[in-house]
C-alpha positions, 0 to 999 in steps of 0.5 A: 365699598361693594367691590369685593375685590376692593373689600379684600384689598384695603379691608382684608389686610392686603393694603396694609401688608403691601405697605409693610413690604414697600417700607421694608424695601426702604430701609433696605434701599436706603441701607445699600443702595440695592432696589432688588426685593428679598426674602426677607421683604417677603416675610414681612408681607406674609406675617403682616397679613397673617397678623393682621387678620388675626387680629381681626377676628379676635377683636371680631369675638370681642365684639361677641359676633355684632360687627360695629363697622365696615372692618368687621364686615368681610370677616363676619361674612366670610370667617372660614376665607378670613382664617384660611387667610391667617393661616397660610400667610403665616406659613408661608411666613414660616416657610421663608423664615427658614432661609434666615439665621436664628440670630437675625431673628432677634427684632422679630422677637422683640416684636413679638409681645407687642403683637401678641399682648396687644389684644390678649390680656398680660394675665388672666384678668388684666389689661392688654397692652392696648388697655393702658393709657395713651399707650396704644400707638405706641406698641404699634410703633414699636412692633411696626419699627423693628419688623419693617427697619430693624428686621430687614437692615440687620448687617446692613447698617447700625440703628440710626435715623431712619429707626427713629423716622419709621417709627414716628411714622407709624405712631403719627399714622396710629394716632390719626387712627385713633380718631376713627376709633374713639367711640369703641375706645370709650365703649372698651375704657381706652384713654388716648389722646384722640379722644380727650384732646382730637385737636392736639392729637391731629397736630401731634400727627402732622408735626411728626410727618413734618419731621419725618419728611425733614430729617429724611430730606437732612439724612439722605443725598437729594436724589433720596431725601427730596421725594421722602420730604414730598412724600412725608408733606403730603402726608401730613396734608392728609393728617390735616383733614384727618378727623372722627367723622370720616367714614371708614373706607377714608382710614382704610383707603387713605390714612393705611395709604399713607404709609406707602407714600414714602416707600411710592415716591422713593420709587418714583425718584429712583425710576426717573 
């Protein structure tokens, strides 16, 4: 991928944190029926980013400067727009925090040490929560659930199904990721499922998808849960194909893609 345009977008984070707004939009939609986008999507989209490239570069140091693929290249080449990146995003971040009550804050919180923890040791010395055994997709799960759904739909409508949608989705996409890092798993001593039973893991995935797309299609009127049902079969295809020996920019491009699927077609539902 040489188009740094294109390197910004799905390897400095920005694809990710467009998905991360599209799927707060959702939950927000189908919550009031209101397709109007908030500060709180806002939020979202800046933290994400902000979080994300951090996360970037402490796993960058972890690495001890060699870069072992393609997501390491843009912040090993350009450290001070990577940082300068992290750090606006979370200010602007903080910034439109500062519309919210302190009591709508609560998921935020309870995000906050799967985010934190996730690369930075529980205590000096030990393991982070990444480290512990098929635990990994889990946290991004969670931190993913509560700031994408539980943030954004705080007053709106209590936690029901698409809590539990959300975050089977982001654990069947963390466990399709999992497969393009098995090898720097191994090489850190990080047991997941991609790495001892890929065959399983890829069908773990997929089965969630499916489910996603199921419930969603079960929970919502047709207009709604239709495009939700396409959007999550097609992305249980793409989970099919899913395997170690893709290259990065398919996980990048694709897998991250993913999670706008929903969001797109729902989109496309209400616009037809």
């Amino acid at each position: 991928m040489r188009n740094p345009l294109l390197n910004w977008l799905f390897y400095g984070h920005l694809w990710i944190a467009l998905a991360a707004l599209a799927l707060s939009w959702q939950s927000t939609y189908l919550a009031t029926g209101d397709p109007a986008l908030y500060a709180s999507h806002y939020f979202v989209f800046f933290a994400t980013l902000g979080v994300y490239t951090s996360h970037r570069a402490l796993s960058f140091q972890r690495t001890r400067g060699y870069p072992t693929g393609r997501r390491y290249r843009l912040i090993s080449r350009q450290p001070v727009a990577s940082a300068l990146v992290a750090i606006l995003s979370l200010t602007v971040a903080a910034a439109i925090a500062t519309q919210f009550a302190a009591a709508a804050f609560w998921p935020v919180i309870l995000a906050l040490p799967f985010t934190f923890f996730y690369l930075i040791p529980l205590f000096p010395g030990g393991p982070r929560l990444r480290d512990l055994p098929y635990l990994k997709v889990v946290w991004v799960a969670l931190a993913w659930a509560l700031m994408t759904d539980t943030f954004v739909a705080e007053g709106v409508r209590s936690v029901g199904s698409e809590s539990f949608i959300r975050f089977a989705l982001i654990l069947a996409v963390a466990l399709l990721f999992d497969s393009r890092d098995v090898v720097l798993d191994r090489r850190q001593g990080v047991r997941t499922l991609a790495a001892q039973r890929p065959g399983l893991n890829r069908s773990v995935a997929m089965l969630l998808l499916l489910g996603c797309g199921l419930l969603s299609y079960l929970s919502y009127p047709t207009a709604q849960g239709l495009p939700l049902l396409l959007a999550y079969a097609a992305a249980a295809l793409v989970g099919r194909f899913t395997r170690a020996d893709r290259g990065e920019d398919f996980y990048a491009v694709y897998v991250n893609g993913l999670l706008l699927l929903p969001p797109l077609c729902l989109l496309l539902g209400l616009l037809s």
